[in-house]
N, CA, C and O of each residue as an XYZ file, in Angstrom:
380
protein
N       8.051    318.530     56.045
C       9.487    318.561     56.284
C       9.788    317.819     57.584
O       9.187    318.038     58.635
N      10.686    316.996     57.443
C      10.931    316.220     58.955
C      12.021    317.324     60.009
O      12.790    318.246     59.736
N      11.670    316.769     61.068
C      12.609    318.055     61.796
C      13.219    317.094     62.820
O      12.714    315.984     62.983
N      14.788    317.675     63.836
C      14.631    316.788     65.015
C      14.850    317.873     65.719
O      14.981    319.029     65.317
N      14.892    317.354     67.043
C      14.900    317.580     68.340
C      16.672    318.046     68.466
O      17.417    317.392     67.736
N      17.068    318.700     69.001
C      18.714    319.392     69.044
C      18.429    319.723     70.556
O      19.347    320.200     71.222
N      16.958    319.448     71.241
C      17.374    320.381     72.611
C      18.375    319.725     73.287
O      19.109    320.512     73.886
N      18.775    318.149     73.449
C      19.703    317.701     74.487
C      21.171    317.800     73.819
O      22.142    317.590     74.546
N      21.297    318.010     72.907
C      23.101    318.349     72.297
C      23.382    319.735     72.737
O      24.503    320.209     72.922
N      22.435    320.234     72.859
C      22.520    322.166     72.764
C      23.016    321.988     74.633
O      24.140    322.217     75.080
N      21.580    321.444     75.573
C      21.975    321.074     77.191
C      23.479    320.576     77.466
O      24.231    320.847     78.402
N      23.657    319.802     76.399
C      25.155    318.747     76.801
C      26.392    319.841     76.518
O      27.354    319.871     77.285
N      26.299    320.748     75.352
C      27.029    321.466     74.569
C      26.916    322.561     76.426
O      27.962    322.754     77.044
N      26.023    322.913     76.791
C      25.399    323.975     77.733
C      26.325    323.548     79.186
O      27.294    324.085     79.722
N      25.554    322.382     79.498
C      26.152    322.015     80.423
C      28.033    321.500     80.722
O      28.662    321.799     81.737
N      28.434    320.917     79.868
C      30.059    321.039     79.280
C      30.908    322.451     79.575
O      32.008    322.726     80.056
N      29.925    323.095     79.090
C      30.483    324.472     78.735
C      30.518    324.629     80.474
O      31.574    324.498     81.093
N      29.709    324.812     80.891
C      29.795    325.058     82.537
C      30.501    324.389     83.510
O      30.961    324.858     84.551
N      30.561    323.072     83.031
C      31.223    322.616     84.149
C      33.049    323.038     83.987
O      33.951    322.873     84.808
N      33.094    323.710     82.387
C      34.845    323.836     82.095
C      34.583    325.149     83.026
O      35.511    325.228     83.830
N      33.842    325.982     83.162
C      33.414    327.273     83.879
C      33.761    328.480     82.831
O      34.389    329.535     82.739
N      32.994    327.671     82.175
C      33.298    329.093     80.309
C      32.100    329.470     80.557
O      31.308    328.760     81.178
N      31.829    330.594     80.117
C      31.005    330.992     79.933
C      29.917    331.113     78.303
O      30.478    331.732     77.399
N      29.011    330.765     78.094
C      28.139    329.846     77.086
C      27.892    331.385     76.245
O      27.442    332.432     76.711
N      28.314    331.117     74.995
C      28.530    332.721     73.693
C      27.360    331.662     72.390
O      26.988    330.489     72.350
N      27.220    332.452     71.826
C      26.632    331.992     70.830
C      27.923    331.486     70.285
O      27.972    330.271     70.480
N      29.111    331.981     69.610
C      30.172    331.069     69.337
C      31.136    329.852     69.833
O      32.180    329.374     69.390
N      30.443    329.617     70.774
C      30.996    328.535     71.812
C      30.614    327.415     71.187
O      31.391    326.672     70.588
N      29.154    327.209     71.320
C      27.805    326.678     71.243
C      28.306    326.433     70.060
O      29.130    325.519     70.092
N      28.109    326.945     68.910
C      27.786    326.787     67.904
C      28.818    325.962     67.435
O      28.422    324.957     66.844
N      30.083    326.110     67.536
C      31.330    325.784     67.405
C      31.241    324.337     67.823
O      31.578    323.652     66.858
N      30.900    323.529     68.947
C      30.880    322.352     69.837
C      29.461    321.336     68.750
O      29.550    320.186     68.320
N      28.422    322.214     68.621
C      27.275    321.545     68.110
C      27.664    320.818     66.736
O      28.429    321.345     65.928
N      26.936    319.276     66.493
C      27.050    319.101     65.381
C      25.895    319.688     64.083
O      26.013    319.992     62.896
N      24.796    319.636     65.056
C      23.591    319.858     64.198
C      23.548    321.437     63.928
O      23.589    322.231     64.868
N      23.467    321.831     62.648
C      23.137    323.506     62.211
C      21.709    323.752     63.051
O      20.594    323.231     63.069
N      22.373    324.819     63.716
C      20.935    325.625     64.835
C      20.986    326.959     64.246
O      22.106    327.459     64.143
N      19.898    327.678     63.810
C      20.055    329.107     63.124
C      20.660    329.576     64.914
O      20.698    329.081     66.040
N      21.176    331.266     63.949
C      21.761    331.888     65.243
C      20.697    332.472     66.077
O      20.816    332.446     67.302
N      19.242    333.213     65.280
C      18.339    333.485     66.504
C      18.036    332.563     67.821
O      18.137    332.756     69.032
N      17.648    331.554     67.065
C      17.243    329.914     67.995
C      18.437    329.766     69.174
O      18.100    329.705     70.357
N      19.501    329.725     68.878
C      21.273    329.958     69.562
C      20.628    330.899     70.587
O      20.335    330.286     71.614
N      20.388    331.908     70.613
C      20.578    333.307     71.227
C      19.614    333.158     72.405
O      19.848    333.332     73.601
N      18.192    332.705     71.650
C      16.572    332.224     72.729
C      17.289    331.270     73.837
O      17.238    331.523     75.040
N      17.902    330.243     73.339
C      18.713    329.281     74.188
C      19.487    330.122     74.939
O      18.818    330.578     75.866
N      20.555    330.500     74.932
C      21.381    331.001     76.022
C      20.958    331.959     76.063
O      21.730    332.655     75.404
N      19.799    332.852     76.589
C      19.169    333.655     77.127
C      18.342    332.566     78.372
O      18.310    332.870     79.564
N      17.939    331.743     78.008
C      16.845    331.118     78.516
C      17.894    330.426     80.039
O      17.699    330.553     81.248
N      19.129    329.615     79.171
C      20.043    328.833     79.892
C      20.422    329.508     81.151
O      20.361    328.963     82.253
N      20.919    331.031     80.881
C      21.654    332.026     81.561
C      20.500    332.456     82.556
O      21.070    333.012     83.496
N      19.305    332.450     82.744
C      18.104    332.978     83.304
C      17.926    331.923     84.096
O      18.229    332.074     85.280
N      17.409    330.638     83.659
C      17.057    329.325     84.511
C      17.310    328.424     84.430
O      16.657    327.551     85.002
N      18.592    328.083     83.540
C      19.363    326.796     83.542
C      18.350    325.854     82.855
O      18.203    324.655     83.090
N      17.614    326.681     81.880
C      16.845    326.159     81.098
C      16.633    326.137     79.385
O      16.409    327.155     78.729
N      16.759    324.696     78.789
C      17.083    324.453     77.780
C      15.012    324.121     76.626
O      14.396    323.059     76.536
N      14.693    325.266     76.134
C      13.898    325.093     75.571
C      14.009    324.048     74.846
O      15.098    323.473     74.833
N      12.540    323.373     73.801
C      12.548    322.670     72.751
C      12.891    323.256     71.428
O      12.166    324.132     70.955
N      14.194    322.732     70.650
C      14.680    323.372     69.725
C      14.682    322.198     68.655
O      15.173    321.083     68.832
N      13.903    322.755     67.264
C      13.874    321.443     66.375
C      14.603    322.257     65.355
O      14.677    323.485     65.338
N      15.116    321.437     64.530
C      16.201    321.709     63.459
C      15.568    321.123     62.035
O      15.013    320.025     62.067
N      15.642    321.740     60.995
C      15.289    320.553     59.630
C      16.089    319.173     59.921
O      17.195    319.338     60.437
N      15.734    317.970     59.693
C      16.346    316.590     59.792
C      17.441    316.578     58.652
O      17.401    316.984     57.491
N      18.415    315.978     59.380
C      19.434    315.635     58.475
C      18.759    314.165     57.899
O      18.133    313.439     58.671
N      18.978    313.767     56.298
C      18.910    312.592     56.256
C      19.794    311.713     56.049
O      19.424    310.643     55.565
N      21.095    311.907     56.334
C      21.950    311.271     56.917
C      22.296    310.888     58.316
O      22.153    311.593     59.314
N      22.913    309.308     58.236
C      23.029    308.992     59.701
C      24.303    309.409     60.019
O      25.253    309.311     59.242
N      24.402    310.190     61.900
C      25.483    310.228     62.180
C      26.749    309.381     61.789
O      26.703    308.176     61.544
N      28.176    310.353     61.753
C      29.265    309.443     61.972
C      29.648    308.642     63.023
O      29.218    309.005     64.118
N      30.532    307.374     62.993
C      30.488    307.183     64.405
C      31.419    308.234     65.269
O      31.239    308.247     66.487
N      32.242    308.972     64.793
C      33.283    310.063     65.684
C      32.028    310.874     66.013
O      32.023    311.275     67.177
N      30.602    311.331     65.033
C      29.906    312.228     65.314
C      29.553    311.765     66.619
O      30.167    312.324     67.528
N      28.388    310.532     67.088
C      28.059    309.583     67.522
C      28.906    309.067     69.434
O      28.465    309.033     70.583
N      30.052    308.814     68.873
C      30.861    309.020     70.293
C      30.929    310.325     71.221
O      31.064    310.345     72.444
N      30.759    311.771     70.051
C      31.508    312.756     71.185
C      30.014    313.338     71.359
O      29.892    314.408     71.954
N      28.943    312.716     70.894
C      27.685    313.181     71.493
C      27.530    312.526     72.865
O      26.798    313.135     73.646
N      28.190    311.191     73.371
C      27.945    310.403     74.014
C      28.660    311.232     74.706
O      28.180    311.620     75.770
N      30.134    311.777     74.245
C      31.145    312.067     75.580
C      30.183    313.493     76.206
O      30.040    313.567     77.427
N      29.609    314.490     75.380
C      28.877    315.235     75.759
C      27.795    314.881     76.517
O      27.559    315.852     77.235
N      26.690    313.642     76.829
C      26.335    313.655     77.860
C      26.852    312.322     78.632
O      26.080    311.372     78.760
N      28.117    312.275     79.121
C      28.327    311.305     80.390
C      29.173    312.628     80.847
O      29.657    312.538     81.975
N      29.386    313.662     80.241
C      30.004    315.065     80.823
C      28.561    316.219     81.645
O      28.442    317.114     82.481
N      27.836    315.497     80.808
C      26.109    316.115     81.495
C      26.095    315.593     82.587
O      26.548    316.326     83.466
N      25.601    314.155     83.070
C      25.692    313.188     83.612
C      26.714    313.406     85.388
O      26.449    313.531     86.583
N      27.860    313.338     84.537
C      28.723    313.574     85.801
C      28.698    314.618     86.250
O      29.247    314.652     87.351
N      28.139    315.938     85.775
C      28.036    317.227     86.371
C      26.829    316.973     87.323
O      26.715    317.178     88.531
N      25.981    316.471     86.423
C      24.497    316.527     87.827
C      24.741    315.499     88.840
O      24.382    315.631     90.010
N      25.550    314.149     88.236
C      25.694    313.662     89.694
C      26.245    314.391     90.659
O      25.537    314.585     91.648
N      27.610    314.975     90.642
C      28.447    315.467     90.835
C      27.887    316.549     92.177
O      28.298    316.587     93.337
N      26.702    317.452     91.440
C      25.784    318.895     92.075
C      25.074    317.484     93.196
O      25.182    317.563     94.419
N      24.371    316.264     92.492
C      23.345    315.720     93.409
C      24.314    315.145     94.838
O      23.932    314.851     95.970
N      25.141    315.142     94.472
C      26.253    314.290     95.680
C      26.326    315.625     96.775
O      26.054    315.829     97.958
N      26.747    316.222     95.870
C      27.464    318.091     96.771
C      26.275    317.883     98.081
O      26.486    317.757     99.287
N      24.755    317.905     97.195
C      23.993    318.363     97.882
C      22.872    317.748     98.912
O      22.077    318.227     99.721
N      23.322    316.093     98.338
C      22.969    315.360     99.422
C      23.889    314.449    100.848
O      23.565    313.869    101.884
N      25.192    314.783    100.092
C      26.722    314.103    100.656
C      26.680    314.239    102.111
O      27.625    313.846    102.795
């Protein structure tokens, strides 16, 4: 069975969520994600996130379809929203 990788949509979905200063629910998450993540896998994640700002490896069955491009763009907008948050912390903390 082919599988992918979902950990950096889940981080982007994670990190988004934080910088709006929401707080990260399994229905947040799930809601924002494109890729189907079972809800246990959901739960390991924001347990993990909420503890150490840490995003395990999470693989999903492969879609064998290729993204849309709307899919495709708001993955992008999800990490230059990653992106500008850590610059953002790296500036704070070297500024």
């Amino acid at each position: 069975m082919l599988t992918k990788d979902v950990s950096a949509e889940i981080e982007a979905v994670l990190s988004a969520l934080d910088a709006e200063g929401k707080e990260p629910s399994v229905a947040l998450v799930k809601a924002r994600l494109k890729s189907k993540v079972p809800m246990p896998a959901l739960i390991a994640v924001i347990k993990s996130w909420r503890s150490s700002q840490h995003v395990p490896k999470v693989e999903v069955a492969a879609d064998t379809q290729e993204p849309s491009l709307e899919q495709r763009v708001k993955q992008l907008e999800l990490q230059v929203a990653e992106l500008t948050r850590k610059l953002t912390a790296l500036e704070q903390k070297h500024g």
